[in-house]
DSSP file (Angstrom, degrees, kcal/mol; ACC not computed):
  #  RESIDUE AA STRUCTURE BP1 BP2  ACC     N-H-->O    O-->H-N    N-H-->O    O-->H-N    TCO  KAPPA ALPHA  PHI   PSI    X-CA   Y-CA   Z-CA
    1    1 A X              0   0    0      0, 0.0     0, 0.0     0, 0.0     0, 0.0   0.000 360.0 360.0 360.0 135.8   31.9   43.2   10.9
    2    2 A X        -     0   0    0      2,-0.1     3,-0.1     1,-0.0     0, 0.0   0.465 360.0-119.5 -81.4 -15.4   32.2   40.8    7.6
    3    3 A X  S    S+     0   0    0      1,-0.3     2,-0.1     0, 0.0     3,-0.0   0.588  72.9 137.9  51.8  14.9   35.8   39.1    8.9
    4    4 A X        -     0   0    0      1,-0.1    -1,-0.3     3,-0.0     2,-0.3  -0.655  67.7-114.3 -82.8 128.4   37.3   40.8    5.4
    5    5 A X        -     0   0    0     -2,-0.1    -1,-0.1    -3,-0.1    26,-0.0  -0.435  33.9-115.0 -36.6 115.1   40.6   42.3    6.1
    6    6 A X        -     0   0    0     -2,-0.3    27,-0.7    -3,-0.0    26,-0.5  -0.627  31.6-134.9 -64.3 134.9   39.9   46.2    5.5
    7    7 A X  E     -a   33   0A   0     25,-0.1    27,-0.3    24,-0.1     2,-0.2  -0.852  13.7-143.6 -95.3 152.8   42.3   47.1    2.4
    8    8 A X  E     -a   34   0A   0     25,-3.3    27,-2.9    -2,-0.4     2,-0.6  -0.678  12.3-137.8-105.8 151.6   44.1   50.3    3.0
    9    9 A X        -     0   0    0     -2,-0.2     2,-0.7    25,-0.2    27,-0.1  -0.933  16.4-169.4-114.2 123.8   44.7   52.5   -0.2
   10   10 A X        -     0   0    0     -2,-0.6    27,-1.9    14,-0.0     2,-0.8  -0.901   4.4-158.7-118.3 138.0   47.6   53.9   -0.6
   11   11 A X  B     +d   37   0B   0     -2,-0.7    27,-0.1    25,-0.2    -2,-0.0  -0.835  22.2 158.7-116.0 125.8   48.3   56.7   -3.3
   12   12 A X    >   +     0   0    0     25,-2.3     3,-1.9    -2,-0.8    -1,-0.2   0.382  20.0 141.1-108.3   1.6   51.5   57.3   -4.5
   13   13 A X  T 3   +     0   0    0     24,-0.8     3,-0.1     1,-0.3    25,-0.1   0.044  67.1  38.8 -75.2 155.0   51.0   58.9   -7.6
   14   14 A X  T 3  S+     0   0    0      1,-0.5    -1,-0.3     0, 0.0    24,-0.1   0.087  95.5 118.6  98.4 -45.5   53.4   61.8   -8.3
   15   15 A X    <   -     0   0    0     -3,-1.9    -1,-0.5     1,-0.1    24,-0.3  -0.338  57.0-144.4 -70.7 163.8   56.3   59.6   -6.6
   16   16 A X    >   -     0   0    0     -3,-0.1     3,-1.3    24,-0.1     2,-0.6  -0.652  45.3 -77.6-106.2 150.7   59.4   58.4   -8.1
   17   17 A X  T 3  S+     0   0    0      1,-0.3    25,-0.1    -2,-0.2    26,-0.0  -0.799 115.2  44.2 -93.2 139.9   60.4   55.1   -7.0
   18   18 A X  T >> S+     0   0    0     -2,-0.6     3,-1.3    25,-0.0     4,-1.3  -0.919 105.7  79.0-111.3   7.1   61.6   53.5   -4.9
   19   19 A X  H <> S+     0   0    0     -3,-1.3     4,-0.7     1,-0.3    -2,-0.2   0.346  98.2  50.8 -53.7 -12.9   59.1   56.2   -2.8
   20   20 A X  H 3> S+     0   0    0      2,-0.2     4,-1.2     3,-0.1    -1,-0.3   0.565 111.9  42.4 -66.2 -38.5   55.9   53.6   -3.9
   21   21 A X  H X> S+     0   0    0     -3,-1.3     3,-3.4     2,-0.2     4,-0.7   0.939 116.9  50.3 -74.3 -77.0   57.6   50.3   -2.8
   22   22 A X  H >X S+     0   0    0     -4,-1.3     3,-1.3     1,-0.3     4,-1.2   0.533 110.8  45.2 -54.2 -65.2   58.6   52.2    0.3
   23   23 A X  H >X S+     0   0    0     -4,-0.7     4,-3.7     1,-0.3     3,-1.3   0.899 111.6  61.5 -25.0 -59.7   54.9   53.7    1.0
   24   24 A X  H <X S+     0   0    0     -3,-3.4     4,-0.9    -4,-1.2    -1,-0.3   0.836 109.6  39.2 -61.4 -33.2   53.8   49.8    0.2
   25   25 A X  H << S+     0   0    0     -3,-1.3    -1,-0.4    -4,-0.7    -2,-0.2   0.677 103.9  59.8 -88.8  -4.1   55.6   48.6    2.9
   26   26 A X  H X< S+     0   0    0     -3,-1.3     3,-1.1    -4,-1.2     4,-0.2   0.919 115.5  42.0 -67.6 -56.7   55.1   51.0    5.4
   27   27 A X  H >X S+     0   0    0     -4,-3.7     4,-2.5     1,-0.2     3,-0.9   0.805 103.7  64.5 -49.3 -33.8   51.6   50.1    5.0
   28   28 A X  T 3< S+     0   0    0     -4,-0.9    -1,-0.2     1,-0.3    -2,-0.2   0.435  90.6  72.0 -66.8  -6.5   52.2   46.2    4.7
   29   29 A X  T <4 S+     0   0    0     -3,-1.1    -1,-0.3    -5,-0.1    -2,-0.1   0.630 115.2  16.7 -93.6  -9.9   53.4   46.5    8.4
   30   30 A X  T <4 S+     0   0    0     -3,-0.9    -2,-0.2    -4,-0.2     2,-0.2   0.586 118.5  60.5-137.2 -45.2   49.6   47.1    9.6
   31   31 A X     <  -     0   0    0     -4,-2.5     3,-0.1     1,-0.1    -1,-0.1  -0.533  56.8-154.6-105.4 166.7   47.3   45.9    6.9
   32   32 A X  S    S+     0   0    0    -26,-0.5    38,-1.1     1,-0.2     2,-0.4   0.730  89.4  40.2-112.8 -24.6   47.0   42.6    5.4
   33   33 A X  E     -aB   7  69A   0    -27,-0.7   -25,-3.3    36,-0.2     2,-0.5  -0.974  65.5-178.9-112.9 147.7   45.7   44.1    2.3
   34   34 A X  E     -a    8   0A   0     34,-3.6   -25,-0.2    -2,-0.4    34,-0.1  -0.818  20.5-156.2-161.5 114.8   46.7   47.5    0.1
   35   35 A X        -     0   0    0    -27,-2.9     2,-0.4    -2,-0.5    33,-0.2  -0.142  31.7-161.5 -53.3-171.0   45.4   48.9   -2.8
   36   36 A X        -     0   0    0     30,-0.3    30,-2.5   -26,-0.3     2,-0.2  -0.517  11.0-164.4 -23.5 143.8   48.5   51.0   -4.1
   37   37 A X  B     +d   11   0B   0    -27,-1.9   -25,-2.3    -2,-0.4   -24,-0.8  -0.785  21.5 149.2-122.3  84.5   48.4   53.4   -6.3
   38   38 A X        -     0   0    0     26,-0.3   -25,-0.1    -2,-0.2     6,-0.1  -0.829  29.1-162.0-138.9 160.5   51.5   54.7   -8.1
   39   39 A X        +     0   0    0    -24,-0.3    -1,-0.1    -2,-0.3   -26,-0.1   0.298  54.8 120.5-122.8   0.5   52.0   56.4  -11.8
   40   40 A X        -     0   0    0    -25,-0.1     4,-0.4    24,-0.1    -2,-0.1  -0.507  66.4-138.7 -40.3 136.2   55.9   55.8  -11.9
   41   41 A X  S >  S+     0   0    0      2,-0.1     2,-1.8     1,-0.1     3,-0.7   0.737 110.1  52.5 -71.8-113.7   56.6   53.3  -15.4
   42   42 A X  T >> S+     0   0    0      1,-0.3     4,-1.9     2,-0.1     3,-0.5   0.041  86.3  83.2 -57.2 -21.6   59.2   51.6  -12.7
   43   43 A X  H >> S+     0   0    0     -2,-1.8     4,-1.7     1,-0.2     3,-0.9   0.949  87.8  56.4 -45.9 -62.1   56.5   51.3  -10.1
   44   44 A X  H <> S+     0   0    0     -3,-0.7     4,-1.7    -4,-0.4    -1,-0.2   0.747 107.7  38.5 -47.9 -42.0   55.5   48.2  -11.8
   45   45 A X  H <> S+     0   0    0     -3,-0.5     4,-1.0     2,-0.2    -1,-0.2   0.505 115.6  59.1 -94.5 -38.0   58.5   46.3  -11.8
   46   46 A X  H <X S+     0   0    0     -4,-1.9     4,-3.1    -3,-0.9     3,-0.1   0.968 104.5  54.8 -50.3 -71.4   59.4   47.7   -7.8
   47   47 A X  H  X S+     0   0    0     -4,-1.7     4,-3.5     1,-0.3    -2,-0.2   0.768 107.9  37.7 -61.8 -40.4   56.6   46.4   -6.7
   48   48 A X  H  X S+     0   0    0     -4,-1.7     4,-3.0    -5,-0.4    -1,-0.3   0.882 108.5  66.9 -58.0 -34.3   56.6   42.8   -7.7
   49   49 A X  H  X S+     0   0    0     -4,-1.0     4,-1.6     2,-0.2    -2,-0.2   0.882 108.8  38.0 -34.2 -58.4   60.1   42.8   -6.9
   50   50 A X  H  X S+     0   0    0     -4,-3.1     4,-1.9     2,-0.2     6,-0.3   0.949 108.6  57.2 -76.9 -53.9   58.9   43.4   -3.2
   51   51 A X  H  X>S+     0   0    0     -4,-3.5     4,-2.1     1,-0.2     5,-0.9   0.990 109.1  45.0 -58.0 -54.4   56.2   41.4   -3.0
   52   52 A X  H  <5S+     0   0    0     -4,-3.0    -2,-0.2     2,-0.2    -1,-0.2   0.748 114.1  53.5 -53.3 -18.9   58.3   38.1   -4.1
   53   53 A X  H  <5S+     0   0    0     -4,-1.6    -1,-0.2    -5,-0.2    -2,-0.2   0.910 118.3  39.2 -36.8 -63.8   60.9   39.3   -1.7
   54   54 A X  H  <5S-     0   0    0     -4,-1.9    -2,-0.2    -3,-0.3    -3,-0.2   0.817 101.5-118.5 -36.1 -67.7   58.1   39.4    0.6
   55   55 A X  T  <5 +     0   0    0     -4,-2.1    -3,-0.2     1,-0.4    -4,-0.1   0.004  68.0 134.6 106.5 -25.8   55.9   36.6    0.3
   56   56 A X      < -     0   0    0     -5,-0.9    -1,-0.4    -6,-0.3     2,-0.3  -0.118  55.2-117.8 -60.7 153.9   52.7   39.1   -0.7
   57   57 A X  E     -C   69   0A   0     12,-3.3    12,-0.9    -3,-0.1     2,-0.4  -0.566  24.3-148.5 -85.5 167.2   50.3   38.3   -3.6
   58   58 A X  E     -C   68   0A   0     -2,-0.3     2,-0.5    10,-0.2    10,-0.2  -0.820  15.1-177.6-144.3  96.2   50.2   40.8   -6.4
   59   59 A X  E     -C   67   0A   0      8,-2.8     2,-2.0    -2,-0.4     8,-1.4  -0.929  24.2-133.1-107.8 107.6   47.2   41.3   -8.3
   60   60 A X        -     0   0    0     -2,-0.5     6,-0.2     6,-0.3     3,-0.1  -0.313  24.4-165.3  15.8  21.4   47.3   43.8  -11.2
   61   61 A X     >  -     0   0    0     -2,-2.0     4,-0.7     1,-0.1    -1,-0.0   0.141  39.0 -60.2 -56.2 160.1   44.4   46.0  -11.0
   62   62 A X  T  4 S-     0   0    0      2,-0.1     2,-0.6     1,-0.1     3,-0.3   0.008 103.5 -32.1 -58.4 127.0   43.0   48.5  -14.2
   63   63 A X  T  4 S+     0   0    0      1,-0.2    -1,-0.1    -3,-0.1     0, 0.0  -0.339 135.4   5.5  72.2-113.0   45.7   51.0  -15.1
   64   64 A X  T  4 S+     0   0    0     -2,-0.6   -26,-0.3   -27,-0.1     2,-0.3  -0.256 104.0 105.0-127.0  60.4   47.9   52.0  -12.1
   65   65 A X     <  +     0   0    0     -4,-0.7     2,-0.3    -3,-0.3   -28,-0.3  -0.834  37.2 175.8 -83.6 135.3   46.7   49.9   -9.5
   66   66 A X        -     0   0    0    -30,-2.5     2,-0.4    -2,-0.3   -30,-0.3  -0.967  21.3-149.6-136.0 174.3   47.5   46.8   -7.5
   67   67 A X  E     - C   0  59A   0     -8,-1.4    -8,-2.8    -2,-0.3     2,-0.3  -0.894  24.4-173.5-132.3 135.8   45.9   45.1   -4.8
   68   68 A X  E     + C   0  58A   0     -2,-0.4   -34,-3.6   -33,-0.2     2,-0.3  -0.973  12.5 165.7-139.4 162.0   48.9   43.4   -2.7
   69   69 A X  E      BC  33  57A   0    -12,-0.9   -12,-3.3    -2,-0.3   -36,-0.2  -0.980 360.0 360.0-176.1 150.5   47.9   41.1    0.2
   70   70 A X              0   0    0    -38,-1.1   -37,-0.1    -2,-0.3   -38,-0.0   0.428 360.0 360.0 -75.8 360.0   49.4   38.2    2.7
């Protein structure tokens, strides 16, 4: 074992929001890091919303990714 957090992927694609935030936090409850994966245009804009709510970082990843993390 590396001491890396595992990141958990979650794919969401197909949802409507707020069904991507909601996924991201279900996961956030267990991981310290989680890819998401969501193809809503509102997804963006959820999800940062929730992470500064939160506390989480929020990296951007290619296309319709982000990597969110403690």
């Amino acid at each position: 074992m590396t001491g890396e957090a595992e990141t958990v992927t979650v794919d969401a694609r197909g949802m409507r929001c707020p069904w991507p935030a909601l996924r991201l936090a279900r996961a956030m409850r267990s991981a310290a890091r989680v890819r998401l994966i969501a193809d809503d245009p509102q997804a963006a804009r959820e999800i940062a919303a929730l992470a500064a709510e939160r506390g989480w970082t929020l990296a951007a990843e290619a296309g319709d990714r982000w990597l969110v993390g403690r």
